[in-house]
Backbone as CSV, one residue per row, in Angstrom:
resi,resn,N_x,N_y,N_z,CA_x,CA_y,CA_z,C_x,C_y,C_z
1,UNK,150.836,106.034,103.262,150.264,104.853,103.866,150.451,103.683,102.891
2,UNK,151.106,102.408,103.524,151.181,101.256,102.479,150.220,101.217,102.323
3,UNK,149.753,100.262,100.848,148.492,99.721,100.612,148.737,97.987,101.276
4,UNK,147.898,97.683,101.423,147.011,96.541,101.997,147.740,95.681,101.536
5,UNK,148.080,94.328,101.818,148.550,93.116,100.840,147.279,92.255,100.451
6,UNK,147.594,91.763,99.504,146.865,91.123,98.978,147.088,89.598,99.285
7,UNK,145.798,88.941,99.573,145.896,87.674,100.181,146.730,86.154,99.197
8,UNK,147.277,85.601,99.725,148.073,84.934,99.334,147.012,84.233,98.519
9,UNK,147.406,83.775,97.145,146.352,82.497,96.210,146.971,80.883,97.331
10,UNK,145.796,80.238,97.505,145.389,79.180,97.325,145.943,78.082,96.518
11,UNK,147.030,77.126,96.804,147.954,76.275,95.900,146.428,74.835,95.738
12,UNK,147.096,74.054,94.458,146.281,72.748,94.476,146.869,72.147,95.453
13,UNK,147.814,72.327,96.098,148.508,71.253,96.875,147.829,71.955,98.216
14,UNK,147.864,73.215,98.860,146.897,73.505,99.684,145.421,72.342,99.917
15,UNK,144.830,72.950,98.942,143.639,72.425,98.867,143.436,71.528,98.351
16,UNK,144.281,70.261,98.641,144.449,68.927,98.683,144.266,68.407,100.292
17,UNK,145.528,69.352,100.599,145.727,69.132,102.089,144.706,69.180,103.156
18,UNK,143.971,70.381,102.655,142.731,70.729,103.456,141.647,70.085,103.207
19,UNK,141.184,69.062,101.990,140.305,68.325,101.617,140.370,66.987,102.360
20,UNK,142.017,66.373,102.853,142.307,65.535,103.037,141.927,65.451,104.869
21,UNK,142.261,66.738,105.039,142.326,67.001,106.534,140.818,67.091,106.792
22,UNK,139.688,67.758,106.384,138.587,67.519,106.421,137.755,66.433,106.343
23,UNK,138.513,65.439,105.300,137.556,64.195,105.409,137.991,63.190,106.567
24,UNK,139.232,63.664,107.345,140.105,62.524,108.363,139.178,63.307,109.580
25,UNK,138.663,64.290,109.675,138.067,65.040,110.522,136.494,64.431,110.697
26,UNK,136.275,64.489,109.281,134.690,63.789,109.335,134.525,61.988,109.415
27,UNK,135.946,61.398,109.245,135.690,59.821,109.932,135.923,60.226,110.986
28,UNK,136.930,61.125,111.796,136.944,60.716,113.365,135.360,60.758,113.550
29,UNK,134.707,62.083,112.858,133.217,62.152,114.048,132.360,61.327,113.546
30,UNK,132.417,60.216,112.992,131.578,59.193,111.980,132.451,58.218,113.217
31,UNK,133.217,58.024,113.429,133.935,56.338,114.051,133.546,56.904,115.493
32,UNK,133.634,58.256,116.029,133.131,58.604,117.933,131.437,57.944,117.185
33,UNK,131.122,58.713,116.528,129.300,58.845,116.690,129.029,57.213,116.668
34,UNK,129.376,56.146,115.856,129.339,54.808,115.561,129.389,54.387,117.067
35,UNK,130.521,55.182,117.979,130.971,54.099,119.247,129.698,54.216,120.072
36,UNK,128.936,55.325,120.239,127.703,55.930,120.998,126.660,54.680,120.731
37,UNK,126.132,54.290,119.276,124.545,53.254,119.264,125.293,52.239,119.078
38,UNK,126.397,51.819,118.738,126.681,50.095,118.303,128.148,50.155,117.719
39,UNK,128.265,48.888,118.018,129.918,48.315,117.957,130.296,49.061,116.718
40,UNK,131.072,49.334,115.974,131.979,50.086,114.801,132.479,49.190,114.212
41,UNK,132.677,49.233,113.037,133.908,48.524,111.766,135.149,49.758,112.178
42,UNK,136.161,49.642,111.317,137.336,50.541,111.550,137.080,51.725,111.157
43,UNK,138.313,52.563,111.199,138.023,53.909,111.204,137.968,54.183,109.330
44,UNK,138.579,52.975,108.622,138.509,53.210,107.219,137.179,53.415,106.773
45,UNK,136.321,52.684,106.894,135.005,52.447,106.799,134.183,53.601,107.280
46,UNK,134.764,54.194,108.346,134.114,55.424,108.427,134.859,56.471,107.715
47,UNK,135.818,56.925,107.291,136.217,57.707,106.498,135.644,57.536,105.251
48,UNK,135.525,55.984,104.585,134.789,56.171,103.408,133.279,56.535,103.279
49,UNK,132.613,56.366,104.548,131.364,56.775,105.008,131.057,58.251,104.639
50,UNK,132.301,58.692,105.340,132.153,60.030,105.072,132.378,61.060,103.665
51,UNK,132.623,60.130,102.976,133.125,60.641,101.779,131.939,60.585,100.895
52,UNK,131.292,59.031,101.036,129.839,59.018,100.626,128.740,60.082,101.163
53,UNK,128.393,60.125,102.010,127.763,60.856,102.567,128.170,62.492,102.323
54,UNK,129.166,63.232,102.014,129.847,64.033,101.488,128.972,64.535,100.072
55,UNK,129.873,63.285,98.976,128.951,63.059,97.700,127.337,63.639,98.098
56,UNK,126.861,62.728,98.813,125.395,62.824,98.263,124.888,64.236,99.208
57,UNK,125.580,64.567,99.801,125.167,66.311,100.408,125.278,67.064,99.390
58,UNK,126.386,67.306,98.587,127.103,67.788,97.372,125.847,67.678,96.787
59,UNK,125.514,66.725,95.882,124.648,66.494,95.335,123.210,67.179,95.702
60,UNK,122.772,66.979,96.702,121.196,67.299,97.089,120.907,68.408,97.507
61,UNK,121.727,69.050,98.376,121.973,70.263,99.084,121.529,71.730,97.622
62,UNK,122.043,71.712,97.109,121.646,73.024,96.134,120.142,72.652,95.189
63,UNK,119.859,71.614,95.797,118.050,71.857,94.642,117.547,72.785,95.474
64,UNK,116.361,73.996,94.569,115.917,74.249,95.581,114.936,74.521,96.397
65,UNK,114.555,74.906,97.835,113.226,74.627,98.466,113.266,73.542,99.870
66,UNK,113.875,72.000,98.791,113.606,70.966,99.175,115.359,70.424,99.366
67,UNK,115.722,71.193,99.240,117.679,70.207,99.035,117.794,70.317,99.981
68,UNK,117.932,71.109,101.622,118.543,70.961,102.753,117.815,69.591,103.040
69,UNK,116.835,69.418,103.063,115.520,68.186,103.904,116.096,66.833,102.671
70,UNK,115.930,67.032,101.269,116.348,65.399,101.035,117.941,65.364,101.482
71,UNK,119.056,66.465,101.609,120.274,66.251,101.920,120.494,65.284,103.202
72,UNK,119.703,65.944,103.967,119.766,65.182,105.524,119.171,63.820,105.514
73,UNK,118.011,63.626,104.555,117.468,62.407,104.538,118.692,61.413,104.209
74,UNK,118.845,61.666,102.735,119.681,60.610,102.068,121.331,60.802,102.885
75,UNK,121.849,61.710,103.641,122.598,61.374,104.432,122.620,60.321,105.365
76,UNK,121.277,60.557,105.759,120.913,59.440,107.013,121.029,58.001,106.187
77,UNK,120.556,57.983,105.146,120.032,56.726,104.523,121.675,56.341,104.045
78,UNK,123.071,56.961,103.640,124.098,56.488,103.816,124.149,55.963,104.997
79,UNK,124.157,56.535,106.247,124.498,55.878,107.036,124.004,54.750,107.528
80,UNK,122.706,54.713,107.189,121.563,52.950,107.283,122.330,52.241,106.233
81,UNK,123.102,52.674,105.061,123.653,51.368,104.211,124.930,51.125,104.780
82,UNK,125.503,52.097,104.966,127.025,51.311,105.227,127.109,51.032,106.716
83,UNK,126.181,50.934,107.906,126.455,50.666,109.168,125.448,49.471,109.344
84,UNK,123.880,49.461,108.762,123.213,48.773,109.085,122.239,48.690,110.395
85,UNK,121.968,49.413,110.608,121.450,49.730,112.316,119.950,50.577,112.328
86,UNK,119.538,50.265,111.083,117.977,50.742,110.932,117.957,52.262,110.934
87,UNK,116.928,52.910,110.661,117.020,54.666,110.160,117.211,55.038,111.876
88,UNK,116.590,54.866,112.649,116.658,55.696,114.049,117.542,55.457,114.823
89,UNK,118.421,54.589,114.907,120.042,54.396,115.354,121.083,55.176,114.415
90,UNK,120.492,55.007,112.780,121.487,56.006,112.129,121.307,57.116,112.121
91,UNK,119.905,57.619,112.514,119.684,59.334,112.868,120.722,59.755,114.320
92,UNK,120.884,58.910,115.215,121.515,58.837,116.090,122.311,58.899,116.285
93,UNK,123.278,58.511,115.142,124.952,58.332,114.994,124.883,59.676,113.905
94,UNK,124.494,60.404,113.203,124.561,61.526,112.884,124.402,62.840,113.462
95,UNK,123.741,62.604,114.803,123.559,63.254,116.190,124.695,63.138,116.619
96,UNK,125.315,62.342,116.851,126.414,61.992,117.638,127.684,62.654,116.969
97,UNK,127.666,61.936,115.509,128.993,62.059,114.678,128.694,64.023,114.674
98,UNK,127.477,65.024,114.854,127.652,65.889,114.642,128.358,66.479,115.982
99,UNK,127.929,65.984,116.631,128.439,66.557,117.950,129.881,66.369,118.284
100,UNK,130.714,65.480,117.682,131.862,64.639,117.713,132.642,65.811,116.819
101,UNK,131.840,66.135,115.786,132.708,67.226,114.803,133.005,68.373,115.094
102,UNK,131.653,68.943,115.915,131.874,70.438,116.493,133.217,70.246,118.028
103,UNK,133.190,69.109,118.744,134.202,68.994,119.529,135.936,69.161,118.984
104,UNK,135.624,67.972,117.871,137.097,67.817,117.343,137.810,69.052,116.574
105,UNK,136.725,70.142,115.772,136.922,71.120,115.409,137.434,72.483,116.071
106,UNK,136.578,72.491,117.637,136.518,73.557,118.106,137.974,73.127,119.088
107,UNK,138.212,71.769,119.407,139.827,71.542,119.453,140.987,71.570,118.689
108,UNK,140.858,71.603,117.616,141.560,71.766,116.515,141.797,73.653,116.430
109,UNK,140.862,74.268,116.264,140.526,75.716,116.314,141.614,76.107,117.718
110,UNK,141.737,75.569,118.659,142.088,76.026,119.680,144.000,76.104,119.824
111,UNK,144.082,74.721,119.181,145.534,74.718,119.104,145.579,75.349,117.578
112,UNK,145.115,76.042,117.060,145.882,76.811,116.253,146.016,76.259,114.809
113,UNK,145.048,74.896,114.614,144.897,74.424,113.402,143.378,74.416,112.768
114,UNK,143.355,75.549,112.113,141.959,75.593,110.784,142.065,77.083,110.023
115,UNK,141.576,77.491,109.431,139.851,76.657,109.815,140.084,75.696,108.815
116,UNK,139.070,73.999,109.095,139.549,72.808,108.962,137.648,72.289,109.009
117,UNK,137.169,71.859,108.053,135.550,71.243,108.268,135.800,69.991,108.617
118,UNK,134.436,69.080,108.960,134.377,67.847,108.813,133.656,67.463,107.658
119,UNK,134.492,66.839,106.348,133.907,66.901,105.505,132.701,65.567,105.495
120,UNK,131.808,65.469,104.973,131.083,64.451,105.377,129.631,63.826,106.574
121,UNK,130.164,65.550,107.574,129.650,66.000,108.344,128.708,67.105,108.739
122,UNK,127.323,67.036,107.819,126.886,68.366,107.568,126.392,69.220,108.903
123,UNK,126.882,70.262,108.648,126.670,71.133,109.622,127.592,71.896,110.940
124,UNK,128.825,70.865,110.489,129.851,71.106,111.338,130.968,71.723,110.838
Protein backbone atom coordinates (compact mmCIF):
# COMPACT_ATOMS: atom_id res chain seq x y z
CA UNK A 1 0.00 0.00 0.00
CA UNK A 2 1.48 3.54 -0.98
CA UNK A 3 1.89 5.75 1.85
CA UNK A 4 -0.15 8.92 1.90
CA UNK A 5 1.41 12.16 0.31
CA UNK A 6 2.24 14.64 2.16
CA UNK A 7 0.57 18.01 1.78
CA UNK A 8 2.16 20.43 -0.36
CA UNK A 9 4.09 23.52 1.96
CA UNK A 10 2.51 26.77 1.64
CA UNK A 11 4.78 29.36 -0.63
CA UNK A 12 5.15 33.28 0.70
CA UNK A 13 3.91 34.04 -2.59
CA UNK A 14 0.79 31.74 -1.88
CA UNK A 15 0.04 33.45 1.11
CA UNK A 16 0.39 36.76 -0.27
CA UNK A 17 -2.09 35.88 -2.79
CA UNK A 18 -4.56 34.65 -0.39
CA UNK A 19 -4.09 37.65 2.02
CA UNK A 20 -4.61 39.85 -0.93
CA UNK A 21 -7.67 37.94 -2.12
CA UNK A 22 -9.19 38.08 1.34
CA UNK A 23 -8.90 41.64 1.97
CA UNK A 24 -10.50 42.44 -1.87
CA UNK A 25 -13.22 40.04 -0.46
CA UNK A 26 -13.70 41.99 2.76
CA UNK A 27 -13.98 45.62 0.79
CA UNK A 28 -16.46 44.07 -1.58
CA UNK A 29 -18.65 43.21 1.72
CA UNK A 30 -17.66 46.65 3.41
CA UNK A 31 -18.61 48.76 -0.14
CA UNK A 32 -22.34 46.16 -0.59
CA UNK A 33 -22.90 46.74 3.36
CA UNK A 34 -22.06 50.83 2.95
CA UNK A 35 -24.68 50.75 -0.19
CA UNK A 36 -27.60 49.28 2.34
CA UNK A 37 -27.56 52.66 5.29
CA UNK A 38 -25.91 55.51 3.14
CA UNK A 39 -24.26 56.75 0.06
CA UNK A 40 -20.44 55.10 -0.05
CA UNK A 41 -16.94 56.70 -0.80
CA UNK A 42 -15.14 54.18 -3.31
CA UNK A 43 -14.37 50.82 -3.06
CA UNK A 44 -10.62 51.96 -1.95
CA UNK A 45 -11.82 53.36 1.16
CA UNK A 46 -13.53 50.38 1.88
CA UNK A 47 -10.77 48.06 1.32
CA UNK A 48 -8.70 50.21 3.56
CA UNK A 49 -11.61 49.99 6.04
CA UNK A 50 -11.17 46.67 6.00
CA UNK A 51 -7.76 46.35 6.66
CA UNK A 52 -8.25 48.64 9.70
CA UNK A 53 -10.82 46.94 11.10
CA UNK A 54 -8.78 43.63 10.39
CA UNK A 55 -5.83 45.24 12.57
CA UNK A 56 -7.91 46.00 15.42
CA UNK A 57 -9.77 42.34 15.45
CA UNK A 58 -6.13 40.98 15.34
CA UNK A 59 -5.44 42.94 18.09
CA UNK A 60 -8.50 42.50 20.56
CA UNK A 61 -9.80 39.20 19.66
CA UNK A 62 -7.17 36.96 21.78
CA UNK A 63 -7.47 38.91 25.33
CA UNK A 64 -9.14 36.81 27.32
CA UNK A 65 -12.90 36.51 28.56
CA UNK A 66 -13.54 39.92 27.15
CA UNK A 67 -11.65 39.99 23.46
CA UNK A 68 -14.57 38.61 21.28
CA UNK A 69 -17.06 41.68 22.88
CA UNK A 70 -14.26 44.64 22.77
CA UNK A 71 -13.28 43.03 19.12
CA UNK A 72 -16.79 43.67 17.82
CA UNK A 73 -17.05 46.90 19.67
CA UNK A 74 -13.94 48.62 18.39
CA UNK A 75 -14.74 47.06 14.98
CA UNK A 76 -17.89 48.89 14.97
CA UNK A 77 -16.17 52.02 16.22
CA UNK A 78 -13.76 51.66 12.88
CA UNK A 79 -16.50 51.75 11.04
CA UNK A 80 -18.15 55.07 12.91
CA UNK A 81 -14.55 56.68 12.03
CA UNK A 82 -13.98 56.03 8.61
CA UNK A 83 -17.79 56.22 7.32
CA UNK A 84 -19.24 58.63 9.81
CA UNK A 85 -22.86 57.56 10.20
CA UNK A 86 -23.11 57.35 14.06
CA UNK A 87 -22.65 53.78 16.06
CA UNK A 88 -26.25 52.31 14.96
CA UNK A 89 -25.99 52.84 11.15
CA UNK A 90 -22.38 51.45 11.58
CA UNK A 91 -23.68 48.41 13.56
CA UNK A 92 -25.79 48.15 10.48
CA UNK A 93 -23.32 48.21 7.80
CA UNK A 94 -21.45 45.44 9.71
CA UNK A 95 -24.77 43.48 9.56
CA UNK A 96 -24.87 44.03 6.17
CA UNK A 97 -21.08 43.93 5.16
CA UNK A 98 -21.46 40.42 7.16
CA UNK A 99 -24.04 39.19 5.22
CA UNK A 100 -22.41 40.52 1.89
CA UNK A 101 -19.31 38.24 2.92
CA UNK A 102 -21.04 35.02 3.62
CA UNK A 103 -22.81 35.62 -0.02
CA UNK A 104 -19.63 36.58 -1.90
CA UNK A 105 -17.81 33.64 -0.23
CA UNK A 106 -20.30 30.97 -0.50
CA UNK A 107 -20.14 32.19 -4.41
CA UNK A 108 -16.73 32.08 -4.65
CA UNK A 109 -16.82 28.42 -2.82
CA UNK A 110 -19.14 27.40 -5.55
CA UNK A 111 -17.16 28.17 -8.62
CA UNK A 112 -14.36 26.45 -7.28
CA UNK A 113 -12.35 29.34 -5.71
CA UNK A 114 -11.24 29.04 -1.77
CA UNK A 115 -11.25 28.49 0.72
CA UNK A 116 -10.80 32.42 0.53
CA UNK A 117 -12.01 34.71 4.02
CA UNK A 118 -13.18 38.16 4.11
CA UNK A 119 -10.46 39.60 5.72
CA UNK A 120 -11.71 42.49 7.75
CA UNK A 121 -14.92 40.82 8.09
CA UNK A 122 -15.34 39.08 11.35
CA UNK A 123 -17.14 36.14 11.26
CA UNK A 124 -17.28 35.40 7.72
Amino acid sequence: MPAPASPMPIGLGDRLLAFIVSLLVGGVALHAGTHVVAETRDYAHAVLTALCGALVWALLEPIPLLGGALAIVAWVAVLEWRYRLGWPRSAVVGVAAWAAAVVVLAALELIGIGPVSALGVPGA
